[in-house]
PyMOL CGO cylinders between C-alpha atoms (Angstrom):
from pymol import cmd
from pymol.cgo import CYLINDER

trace = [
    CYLINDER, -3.52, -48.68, -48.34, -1.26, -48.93, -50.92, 0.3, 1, 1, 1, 1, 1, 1,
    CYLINDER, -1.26, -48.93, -50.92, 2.36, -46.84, -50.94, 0.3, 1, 1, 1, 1, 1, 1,
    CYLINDER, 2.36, -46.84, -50.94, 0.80, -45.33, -54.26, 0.3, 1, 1, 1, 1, 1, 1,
    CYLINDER, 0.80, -45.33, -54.26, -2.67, -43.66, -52.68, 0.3, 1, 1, 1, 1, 1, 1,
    CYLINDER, -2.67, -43.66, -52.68, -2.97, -39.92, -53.88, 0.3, 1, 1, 1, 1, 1, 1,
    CYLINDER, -2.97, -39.92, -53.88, -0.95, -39.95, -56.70, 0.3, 1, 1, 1, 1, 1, 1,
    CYLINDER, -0.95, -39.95, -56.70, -1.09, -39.84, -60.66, 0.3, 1, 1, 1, 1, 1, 1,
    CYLINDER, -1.09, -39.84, -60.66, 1.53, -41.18, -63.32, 0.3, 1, 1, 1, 1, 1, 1,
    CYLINDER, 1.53, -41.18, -63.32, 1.15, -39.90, -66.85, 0.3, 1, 1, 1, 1, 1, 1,
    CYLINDER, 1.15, -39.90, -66.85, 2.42, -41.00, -70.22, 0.3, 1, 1, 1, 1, 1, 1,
    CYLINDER, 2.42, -41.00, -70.22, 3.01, -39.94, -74.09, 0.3, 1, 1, 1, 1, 1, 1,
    CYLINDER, 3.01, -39.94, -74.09, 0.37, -41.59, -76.05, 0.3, 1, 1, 1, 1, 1, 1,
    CYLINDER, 0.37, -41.59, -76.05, 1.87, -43.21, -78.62, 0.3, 1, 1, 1, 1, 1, 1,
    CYLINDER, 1.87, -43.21, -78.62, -1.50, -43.69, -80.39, 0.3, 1, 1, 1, 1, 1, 1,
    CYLINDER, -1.50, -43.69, -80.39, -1.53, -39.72, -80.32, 0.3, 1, 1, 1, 1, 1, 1,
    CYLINDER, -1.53, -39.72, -80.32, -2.34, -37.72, -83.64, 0.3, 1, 1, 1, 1, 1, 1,
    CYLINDER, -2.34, -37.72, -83.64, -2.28, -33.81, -84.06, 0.3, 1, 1, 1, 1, 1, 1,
    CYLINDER, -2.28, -33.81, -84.06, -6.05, -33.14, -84.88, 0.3, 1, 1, 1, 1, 1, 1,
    CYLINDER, -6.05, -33.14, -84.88, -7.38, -36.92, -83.80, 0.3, 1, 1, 1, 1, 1, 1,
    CYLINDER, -7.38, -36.92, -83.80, -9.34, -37.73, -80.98, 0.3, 1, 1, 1, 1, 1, 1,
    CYLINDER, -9.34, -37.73, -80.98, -7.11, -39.58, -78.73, 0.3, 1, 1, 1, 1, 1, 1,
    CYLINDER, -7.11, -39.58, -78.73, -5.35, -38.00, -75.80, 0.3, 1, 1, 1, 1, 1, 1,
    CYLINDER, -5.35, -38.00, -75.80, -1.61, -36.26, -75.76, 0.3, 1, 1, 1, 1, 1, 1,
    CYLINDER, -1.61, -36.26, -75.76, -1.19, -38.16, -71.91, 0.3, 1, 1, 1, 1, 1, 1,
    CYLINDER, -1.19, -38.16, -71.91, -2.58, -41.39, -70.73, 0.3, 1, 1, 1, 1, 1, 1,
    CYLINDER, -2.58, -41.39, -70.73, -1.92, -43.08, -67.23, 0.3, 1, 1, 1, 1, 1, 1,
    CYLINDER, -1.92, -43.08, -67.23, -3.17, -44.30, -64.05, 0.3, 1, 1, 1, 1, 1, 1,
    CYLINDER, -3.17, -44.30, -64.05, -3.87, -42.83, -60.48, 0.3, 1, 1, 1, 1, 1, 1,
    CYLINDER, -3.87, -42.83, -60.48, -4.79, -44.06, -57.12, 0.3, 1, 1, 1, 1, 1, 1,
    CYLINDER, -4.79, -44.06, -57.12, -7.41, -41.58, -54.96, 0.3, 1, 1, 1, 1, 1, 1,
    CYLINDER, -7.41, -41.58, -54.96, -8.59, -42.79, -51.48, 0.3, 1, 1, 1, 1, 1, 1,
    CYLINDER, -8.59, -42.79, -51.48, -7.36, -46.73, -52.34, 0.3, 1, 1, 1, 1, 1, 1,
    CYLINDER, -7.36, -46.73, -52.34, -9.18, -46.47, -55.90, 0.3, 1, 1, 1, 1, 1, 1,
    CYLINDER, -9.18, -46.47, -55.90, -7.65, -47.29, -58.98, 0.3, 1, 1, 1, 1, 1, 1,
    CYLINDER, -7.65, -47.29, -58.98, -8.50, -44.63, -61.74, 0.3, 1, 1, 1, 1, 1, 1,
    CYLINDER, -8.50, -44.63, -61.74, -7.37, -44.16, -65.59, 0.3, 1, 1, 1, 1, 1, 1,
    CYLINDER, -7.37, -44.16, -65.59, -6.22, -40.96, -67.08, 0.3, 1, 1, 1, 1, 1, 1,
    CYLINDER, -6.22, -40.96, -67.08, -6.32, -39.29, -70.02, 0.3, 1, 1, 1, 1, 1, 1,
    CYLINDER, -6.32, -39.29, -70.02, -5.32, -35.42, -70.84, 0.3, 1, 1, 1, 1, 1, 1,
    CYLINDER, -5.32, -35.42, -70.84, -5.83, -33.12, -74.13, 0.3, 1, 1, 1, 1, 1, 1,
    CYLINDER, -5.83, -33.12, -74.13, -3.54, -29.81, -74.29, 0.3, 1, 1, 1, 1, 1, 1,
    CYLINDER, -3.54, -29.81, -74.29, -6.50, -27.67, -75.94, 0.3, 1, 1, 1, 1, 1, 1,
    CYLINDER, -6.50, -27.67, -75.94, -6.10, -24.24, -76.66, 0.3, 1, 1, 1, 1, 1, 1,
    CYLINDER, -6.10, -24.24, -76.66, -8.88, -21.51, -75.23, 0.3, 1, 1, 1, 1, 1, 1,
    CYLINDER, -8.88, -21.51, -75.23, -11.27, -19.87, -78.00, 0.3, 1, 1, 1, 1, 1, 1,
    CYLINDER, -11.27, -19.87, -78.00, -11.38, -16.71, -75.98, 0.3, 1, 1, 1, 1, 1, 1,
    CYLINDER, -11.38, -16.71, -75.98, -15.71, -17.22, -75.17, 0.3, 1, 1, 1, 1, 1, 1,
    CYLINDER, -15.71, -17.22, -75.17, -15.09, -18.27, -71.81, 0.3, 1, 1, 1, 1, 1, 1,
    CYLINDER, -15.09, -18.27, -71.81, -12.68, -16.95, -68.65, 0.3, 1, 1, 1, 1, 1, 1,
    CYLINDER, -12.68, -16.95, -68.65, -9.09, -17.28, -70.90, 0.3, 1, 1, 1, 1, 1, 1,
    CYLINDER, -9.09, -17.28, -70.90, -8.05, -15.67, -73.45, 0.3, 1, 1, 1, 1, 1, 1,
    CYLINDER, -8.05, -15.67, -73.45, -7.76, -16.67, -77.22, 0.3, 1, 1, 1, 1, 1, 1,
    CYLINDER, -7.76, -16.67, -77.22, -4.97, -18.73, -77.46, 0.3, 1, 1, 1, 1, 1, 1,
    CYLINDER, -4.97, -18.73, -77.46, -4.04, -19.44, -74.08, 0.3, 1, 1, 1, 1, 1, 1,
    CYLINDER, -4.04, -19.44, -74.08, -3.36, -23.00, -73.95, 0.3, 1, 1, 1, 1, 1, 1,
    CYLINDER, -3.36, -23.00, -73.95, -4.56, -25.92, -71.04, 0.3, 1, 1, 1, 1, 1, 1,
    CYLINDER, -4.56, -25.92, -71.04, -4.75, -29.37, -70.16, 0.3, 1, 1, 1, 1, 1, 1,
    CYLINDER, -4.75, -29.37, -70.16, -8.10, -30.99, -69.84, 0.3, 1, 1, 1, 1, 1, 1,
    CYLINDER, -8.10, -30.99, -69.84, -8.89, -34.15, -68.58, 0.3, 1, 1, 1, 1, 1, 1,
    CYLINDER, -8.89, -34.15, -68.58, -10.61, -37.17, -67.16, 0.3, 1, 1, 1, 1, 1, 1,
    CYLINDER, -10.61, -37.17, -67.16, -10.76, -39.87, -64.96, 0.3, 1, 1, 1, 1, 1, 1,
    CYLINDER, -10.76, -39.87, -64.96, -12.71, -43.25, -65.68, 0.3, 1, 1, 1, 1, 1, 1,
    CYLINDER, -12.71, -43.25, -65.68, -12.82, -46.65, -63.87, 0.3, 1, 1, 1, 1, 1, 1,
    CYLINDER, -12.82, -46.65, -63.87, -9.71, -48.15, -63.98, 0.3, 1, 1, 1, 1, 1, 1,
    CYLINDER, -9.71, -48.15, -63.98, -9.09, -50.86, -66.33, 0.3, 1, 1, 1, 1, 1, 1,
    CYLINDER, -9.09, -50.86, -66.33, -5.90, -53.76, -66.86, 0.3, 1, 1, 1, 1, 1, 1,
    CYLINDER, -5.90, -53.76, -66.86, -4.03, -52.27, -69.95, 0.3, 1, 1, 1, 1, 1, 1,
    CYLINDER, -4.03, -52.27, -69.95, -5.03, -53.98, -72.93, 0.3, 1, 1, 1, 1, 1, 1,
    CYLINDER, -5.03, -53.98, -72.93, -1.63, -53.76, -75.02, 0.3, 1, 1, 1, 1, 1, 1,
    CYLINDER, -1.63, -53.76, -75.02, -0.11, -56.11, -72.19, 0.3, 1, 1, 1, 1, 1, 1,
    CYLINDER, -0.11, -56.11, -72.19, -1.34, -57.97, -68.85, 0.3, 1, 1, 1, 1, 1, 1,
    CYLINDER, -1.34, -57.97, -68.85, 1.24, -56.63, -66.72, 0.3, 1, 1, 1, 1, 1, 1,
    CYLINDER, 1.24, -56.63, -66.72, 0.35, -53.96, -63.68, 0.3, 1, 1, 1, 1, 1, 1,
    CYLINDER, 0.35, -53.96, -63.68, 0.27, -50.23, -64.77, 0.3, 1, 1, 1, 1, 1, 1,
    CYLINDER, 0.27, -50.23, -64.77, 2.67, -50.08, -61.22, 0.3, 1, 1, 1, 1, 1, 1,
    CYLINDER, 2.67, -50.08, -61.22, 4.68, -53.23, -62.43, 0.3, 1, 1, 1, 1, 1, 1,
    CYLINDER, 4.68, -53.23, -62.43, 5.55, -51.08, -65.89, 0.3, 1, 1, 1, 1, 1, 1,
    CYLINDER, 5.55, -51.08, -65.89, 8.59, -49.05, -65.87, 0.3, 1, 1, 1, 1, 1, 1,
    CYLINDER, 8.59, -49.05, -65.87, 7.87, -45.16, -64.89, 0.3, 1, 1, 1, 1, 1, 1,
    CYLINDER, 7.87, -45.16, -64.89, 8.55, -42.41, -66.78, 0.3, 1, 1, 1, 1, 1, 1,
    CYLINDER, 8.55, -42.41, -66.78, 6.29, -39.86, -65.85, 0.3, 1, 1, 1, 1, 1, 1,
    CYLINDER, 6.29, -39.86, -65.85, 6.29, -36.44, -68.41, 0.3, 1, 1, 1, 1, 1, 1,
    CYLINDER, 6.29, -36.44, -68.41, 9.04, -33.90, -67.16, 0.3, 1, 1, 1, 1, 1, 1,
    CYLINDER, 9.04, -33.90, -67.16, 8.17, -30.26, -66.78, 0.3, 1, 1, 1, 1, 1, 1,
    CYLINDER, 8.17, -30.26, -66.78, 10.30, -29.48, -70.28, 0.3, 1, 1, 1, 1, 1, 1,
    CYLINDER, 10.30, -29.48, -70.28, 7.91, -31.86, -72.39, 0.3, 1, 1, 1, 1, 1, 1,
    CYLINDER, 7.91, -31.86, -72.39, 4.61, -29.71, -71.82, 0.3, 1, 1, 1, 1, 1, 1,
    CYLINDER, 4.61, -29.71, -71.82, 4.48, -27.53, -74.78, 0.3, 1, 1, 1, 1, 1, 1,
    CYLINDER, 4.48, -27.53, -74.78, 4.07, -24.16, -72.76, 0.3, 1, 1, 1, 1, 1, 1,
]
cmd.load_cgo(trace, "trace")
């Protein structure tokens, strides 16, 4: 197994825009030897389920990993720096 099993790296998109599609955080993880991408959404609760209005989240999902398309180096050869407590916006 590799020295990276169980864990999860996350990025600023750069390709972010408020109000577009694409997701605030993007990175990789490993679970049980199996490479996974990531992508996260800070959304913002509309008060119709368990939160109330307002109350801001992260939501997110895992897919099949995939090699990086913007360059053919290793997501774990790329140089890490993982979001810090002070960038999430609450």
């Amino acid at each position: 197994m590799s020295d990276y099993d169980n864990t999860i790296v996350l990025f600023k998109n750069d390709k972010y825009e408020a109000g577009g599609k694409q997701p605030v955080y993007k990175g990789n993880a490993e679970f049980n030897g199996k490479k996974l991408n990531c992508s996260l959404w800070l959304k913002e609760a509309s008060g119709e389920g368990k939160l109330e209005k307002g109350t801001k989240f992260l939501s997110g999902v895992f897919d099949d990993w995939q090699p990086s398309k913007s360059s053919g180096a290793s997501p774990h050869s790329q140089r890490l720096d993982p979001v810090g407590a002070d960038d999430i916006p609450f």
